[in-house]
C-alpha positions in Angstrom: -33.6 -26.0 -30.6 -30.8 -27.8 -32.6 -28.6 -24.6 -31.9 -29.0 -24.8 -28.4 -28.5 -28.6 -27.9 -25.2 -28.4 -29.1 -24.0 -25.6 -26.6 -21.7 -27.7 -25.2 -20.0 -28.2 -28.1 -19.8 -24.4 -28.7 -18.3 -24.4 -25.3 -15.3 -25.3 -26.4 -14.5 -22.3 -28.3 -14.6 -20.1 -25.2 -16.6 -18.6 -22.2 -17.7 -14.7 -22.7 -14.4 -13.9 -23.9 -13.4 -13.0 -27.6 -14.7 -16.0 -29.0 -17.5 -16.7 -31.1 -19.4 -18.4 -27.4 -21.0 -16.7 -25.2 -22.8 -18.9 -22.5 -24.8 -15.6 -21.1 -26.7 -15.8 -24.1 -27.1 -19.7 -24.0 -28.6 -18.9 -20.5 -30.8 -16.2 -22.1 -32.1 -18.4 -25.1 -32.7 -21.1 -22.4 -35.2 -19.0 -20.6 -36.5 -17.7 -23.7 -37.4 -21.0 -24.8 -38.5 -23.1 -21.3 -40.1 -20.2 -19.1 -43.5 -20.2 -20.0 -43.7 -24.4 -19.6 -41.4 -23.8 -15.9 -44.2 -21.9 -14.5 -46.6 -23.7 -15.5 -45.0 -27.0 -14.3 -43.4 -26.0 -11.3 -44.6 -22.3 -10.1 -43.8 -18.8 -10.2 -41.1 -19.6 -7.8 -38.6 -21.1 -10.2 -36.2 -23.1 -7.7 -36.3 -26.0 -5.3 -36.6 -26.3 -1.6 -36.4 -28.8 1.5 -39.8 -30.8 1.4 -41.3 -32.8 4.1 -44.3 -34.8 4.2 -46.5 -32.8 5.7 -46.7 -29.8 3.0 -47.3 -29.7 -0.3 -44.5 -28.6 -3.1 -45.6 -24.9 -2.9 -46.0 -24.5 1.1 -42.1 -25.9 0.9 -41.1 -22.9 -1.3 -43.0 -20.4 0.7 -41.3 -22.0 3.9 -38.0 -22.2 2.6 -38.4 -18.7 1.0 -39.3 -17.4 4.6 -36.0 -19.3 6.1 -34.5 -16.7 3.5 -36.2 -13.6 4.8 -35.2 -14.7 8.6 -31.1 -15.5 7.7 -31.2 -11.9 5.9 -32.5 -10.1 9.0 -34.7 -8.0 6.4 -36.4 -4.6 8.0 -38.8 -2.7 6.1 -37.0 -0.3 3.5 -34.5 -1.4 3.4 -32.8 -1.6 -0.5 -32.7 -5.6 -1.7 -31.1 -6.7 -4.9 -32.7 -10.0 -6.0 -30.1 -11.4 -8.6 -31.4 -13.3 -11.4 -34.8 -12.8 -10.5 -36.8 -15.1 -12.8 -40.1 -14.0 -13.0 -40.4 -12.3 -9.5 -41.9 -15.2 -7.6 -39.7 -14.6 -4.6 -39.2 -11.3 -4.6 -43.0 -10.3 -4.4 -42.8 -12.7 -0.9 -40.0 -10.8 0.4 -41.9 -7.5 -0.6 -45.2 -8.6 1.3 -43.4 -10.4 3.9 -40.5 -7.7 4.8 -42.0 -4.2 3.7 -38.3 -4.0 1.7 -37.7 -2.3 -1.5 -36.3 -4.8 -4.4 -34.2 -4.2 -7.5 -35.0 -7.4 -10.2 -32.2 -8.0 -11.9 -32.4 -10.2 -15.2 -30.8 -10.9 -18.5 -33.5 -12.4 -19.9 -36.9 -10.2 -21.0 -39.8 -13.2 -21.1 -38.7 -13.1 -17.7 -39.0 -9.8 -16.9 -42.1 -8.6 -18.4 -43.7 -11.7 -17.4 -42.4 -10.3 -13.2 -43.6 -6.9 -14.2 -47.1 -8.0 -14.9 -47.7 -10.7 -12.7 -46.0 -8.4 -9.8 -48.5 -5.6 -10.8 -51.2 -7.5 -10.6 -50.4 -8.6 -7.2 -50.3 -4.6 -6.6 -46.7 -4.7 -5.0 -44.9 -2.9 -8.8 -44.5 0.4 -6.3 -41.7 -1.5 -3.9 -40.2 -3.0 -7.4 -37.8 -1.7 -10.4 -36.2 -3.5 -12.4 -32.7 -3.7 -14.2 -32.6 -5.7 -17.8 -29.2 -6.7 -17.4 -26.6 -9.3 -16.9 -25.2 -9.9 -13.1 -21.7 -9.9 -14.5 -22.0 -6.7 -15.9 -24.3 -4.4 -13.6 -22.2 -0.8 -14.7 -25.9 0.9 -14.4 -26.1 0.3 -10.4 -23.7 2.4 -8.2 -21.5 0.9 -5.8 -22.6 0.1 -2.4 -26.5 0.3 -3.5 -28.1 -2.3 -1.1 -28.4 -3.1 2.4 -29.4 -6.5 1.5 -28.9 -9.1 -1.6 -29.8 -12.8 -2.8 -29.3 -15.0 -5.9 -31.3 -17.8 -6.1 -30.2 -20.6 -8.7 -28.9 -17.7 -11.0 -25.2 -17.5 -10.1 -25.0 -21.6 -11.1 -25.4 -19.6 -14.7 -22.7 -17.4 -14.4 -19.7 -18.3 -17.1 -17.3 -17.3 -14.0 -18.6 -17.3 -10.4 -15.9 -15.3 -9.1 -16.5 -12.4 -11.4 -20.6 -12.6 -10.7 -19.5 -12.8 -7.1 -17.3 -9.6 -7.4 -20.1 -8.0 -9.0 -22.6 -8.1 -6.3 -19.7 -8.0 -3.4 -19.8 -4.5 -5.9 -23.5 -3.1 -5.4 -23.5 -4.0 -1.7 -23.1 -1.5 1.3 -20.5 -2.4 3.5 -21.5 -4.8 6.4 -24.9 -5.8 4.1 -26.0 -9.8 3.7 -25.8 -12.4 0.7 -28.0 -15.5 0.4 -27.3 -17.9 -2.0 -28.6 -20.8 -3.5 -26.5 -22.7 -5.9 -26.5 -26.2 -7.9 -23.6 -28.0 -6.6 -21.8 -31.4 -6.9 -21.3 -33.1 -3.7 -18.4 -35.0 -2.0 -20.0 -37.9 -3.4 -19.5 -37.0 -6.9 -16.2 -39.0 -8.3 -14.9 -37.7 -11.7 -13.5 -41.3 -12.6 -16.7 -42.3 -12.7 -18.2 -42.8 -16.0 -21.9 -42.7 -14.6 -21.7 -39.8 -12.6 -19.6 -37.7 -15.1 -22.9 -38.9 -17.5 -25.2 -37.6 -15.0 -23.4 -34.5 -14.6 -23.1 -33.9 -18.2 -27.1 -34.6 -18.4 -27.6 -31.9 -15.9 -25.2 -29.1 -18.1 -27.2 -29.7 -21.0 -30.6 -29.5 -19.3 -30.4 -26.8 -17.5 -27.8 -24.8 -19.2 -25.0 -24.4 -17.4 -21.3 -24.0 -17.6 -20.1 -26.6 -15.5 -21.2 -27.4 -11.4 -19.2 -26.3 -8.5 -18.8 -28.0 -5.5 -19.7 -26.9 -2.1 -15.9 -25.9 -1.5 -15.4 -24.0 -4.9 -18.5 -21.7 -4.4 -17.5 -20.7 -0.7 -13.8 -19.8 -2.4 -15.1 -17.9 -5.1 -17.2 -15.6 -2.6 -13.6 -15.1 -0.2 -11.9 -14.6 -2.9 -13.8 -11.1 -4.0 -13.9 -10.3 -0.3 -17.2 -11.8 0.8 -16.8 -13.0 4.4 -19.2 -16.9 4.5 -20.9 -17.3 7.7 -22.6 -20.3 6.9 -22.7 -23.0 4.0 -25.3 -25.5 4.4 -26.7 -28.5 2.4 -30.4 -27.6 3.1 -31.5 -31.0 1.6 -30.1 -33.0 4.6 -32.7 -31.9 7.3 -33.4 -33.6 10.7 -36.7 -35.0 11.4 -39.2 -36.6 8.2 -37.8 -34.9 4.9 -38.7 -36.1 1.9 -35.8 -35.7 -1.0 -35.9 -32.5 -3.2 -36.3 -34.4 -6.0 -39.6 -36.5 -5.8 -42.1 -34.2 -7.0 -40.7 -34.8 -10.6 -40.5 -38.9 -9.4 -43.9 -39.8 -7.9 -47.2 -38.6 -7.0 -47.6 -35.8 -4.4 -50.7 -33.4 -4.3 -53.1 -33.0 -6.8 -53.5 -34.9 -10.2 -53.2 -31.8 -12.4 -49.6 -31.5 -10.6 -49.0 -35.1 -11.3 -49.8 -34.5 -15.1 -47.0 -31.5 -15.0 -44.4 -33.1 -13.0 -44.4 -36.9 -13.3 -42.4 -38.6 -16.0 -45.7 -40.1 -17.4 -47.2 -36.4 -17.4 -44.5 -35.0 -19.6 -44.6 -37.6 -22.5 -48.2 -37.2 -22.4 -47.9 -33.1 -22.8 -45.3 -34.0 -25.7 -47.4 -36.3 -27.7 -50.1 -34.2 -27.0 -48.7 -30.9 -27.8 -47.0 -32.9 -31.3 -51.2 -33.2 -32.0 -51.4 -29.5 -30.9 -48.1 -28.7 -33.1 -50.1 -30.1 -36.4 -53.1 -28.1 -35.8 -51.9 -24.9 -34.9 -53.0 -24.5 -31.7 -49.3 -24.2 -30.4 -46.3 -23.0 -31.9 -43.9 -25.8 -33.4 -40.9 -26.9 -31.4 -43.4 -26.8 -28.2 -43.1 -30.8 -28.0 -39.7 -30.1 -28.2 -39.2 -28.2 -25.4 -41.0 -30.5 -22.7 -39.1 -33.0 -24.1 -36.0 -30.9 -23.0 -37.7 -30.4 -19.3 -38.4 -34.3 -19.6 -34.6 -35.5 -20.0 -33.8 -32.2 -17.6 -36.3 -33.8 -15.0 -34.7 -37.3 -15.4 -30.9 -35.9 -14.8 -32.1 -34.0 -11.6 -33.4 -37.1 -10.3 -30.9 -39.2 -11.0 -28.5 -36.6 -9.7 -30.2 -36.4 -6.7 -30.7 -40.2 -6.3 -27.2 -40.8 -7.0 -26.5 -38.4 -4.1 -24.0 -36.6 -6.2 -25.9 -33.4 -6.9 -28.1 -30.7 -5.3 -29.6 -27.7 -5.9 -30.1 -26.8 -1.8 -26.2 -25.2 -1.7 -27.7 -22.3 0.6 -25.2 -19.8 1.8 -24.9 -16.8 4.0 -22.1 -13.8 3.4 -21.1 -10.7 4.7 -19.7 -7.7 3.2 -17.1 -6.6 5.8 -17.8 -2.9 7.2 
């Protein structure tokens, strides 16, 4: 852990180039060390979505995954490349859903094995491969492979957009669909100010990233490889009762075991507890450790969110041109 929290300051030396830094592999020992306690606090869907009221945390995933399914006009057999594909929540809901054929690609192999078994189980593995690999560097897949692609909070990782951008532009048939989901600073966010520039550094750290684009800088990386944007839309500013994306990790919704895994009061209780755990051997040491990570991680997103100067509901549509 005391290797990873000072990332940022490894930064400095460079990004993926001939330095001693590279930040793929910060994203990879990231995952390696938070996966297990992501799923089990959040769900095998690894990412956020527009809530309302009216639905619980996972029916929002499931409906914001199917908004996904719709905006990529997905017909069965097609070939989809799911970029970053954490442990395969969304891809085995596109395979049910759509009847397509899916390529996981992932640097990170917690990730993947856990995808393979859970997407076995779930007896969808014959619609499914899978590629251990990083999206900047996907030399294994042919050009022009895939009628269809999406990256869902995995290109917010990449140590240069516009090169992981080029790289899928790379693996897609001419005239095929992107969807995108990215973590983004909004208009709101002011650079001067010493809060926000706190909150966005929180947010770095906690989730591993190399810096936040706005809404303006993704859409330029993707034209600038070629990709034509139809549409780039906030999907946390709804019309009608939403609730903010943020709250399940701020105040009570659905049942108390979610409450014990999401809420602030939750997490310190699973640290101190898992410190007692820790001393007895039950888990392995730096457990406590890592919630506390997700802890302070949780707190940035909300005061991101809050502050109105961060989302992680980018959602984008792009073209290949024929």
């Amino acid at each position: 852990m005391r290797d990873f929290n000072n990332w940022t300051d490894l930064a400095a030396t460079g990004v993926d180039g001939p330095g001693d830094y590279s930040h793929s592999k910060t994203a990879r020992e990231y995952y390696d060390l938070c996966t297990a306690f992501m799923v089990w606090g959040w769900s095998e869907s690894l990412h956020f979505a527009p809530l309302t009221p009216s639905e619980s945390l996972e029916q929002s995933i499931e409906r914001h995954q199917r908004l996904m399914i719709s905006k990529l006009e997905l017909q069965p057999d097609m070939t989809v490349i799911d970029v970053g594909c954490g442990v395969g929540g969304p891809m085995r809901r596109v395979v049910r859903e759509a009847g397509v054929r899916v390529s996981g690609i992932n640097i990170n192999e917690i990730q993947l094995d856990m995808a393979k078994r859970l997407t076995a189980e779930a007896g969808l593995d014959h619609m499914v491969d899978y590629q251990a690999c990083s999206f900047m560097d996907m030399s294994a897949i042919q050009d022009g492979a895939f009628d269809r692609g999406y990256a869902i909070e995995s290109t917010c990782h990449a140590p240069d957009k516009q090169g992981a951008f080029a790289e899928i532009f790379r693996v897609l048939k001419p005239g095929a669909l992107l969807w995108g989901q990215e973590m983004c600073l909004t208009e709101k966010f002011d650079p001067n100010d010493s809060r926000h520039k706190a909150i966005k550094q929180d947010l770095m750290q906690g989730i591993a990233l190399n810096d936040i684009a706005t809404f303006a800088e993704v859409n330029h990386a993707l034209e600038s490889v070629g990709f034509e944007v139809l549409e780039g839309v906030d999907r946390d500013v709804q019309q009608g009762p939403s609730t903010p994306w943020y709250q399940p990790m701020e105040s009570r919704q659905g049942t108390l075991g979610n409450a014990v895994r999401r809420l602030p009061w939750g997490r310190k209780a699973m640290v101190a507890g898992l410190k007692l755990a820790e001393a007895v051997r039950l888990f392995p040491a730096g457990s406590a450790e890592v919630v506390r990570l997700l802890d302070r991680t949780a707190d940035a997103y909300v005061a991101g969110g809050k502050s109105g100067i961060f989302t992680p509901l980018y959602c984008f549509l792009a073209r290949k041109p024929l």
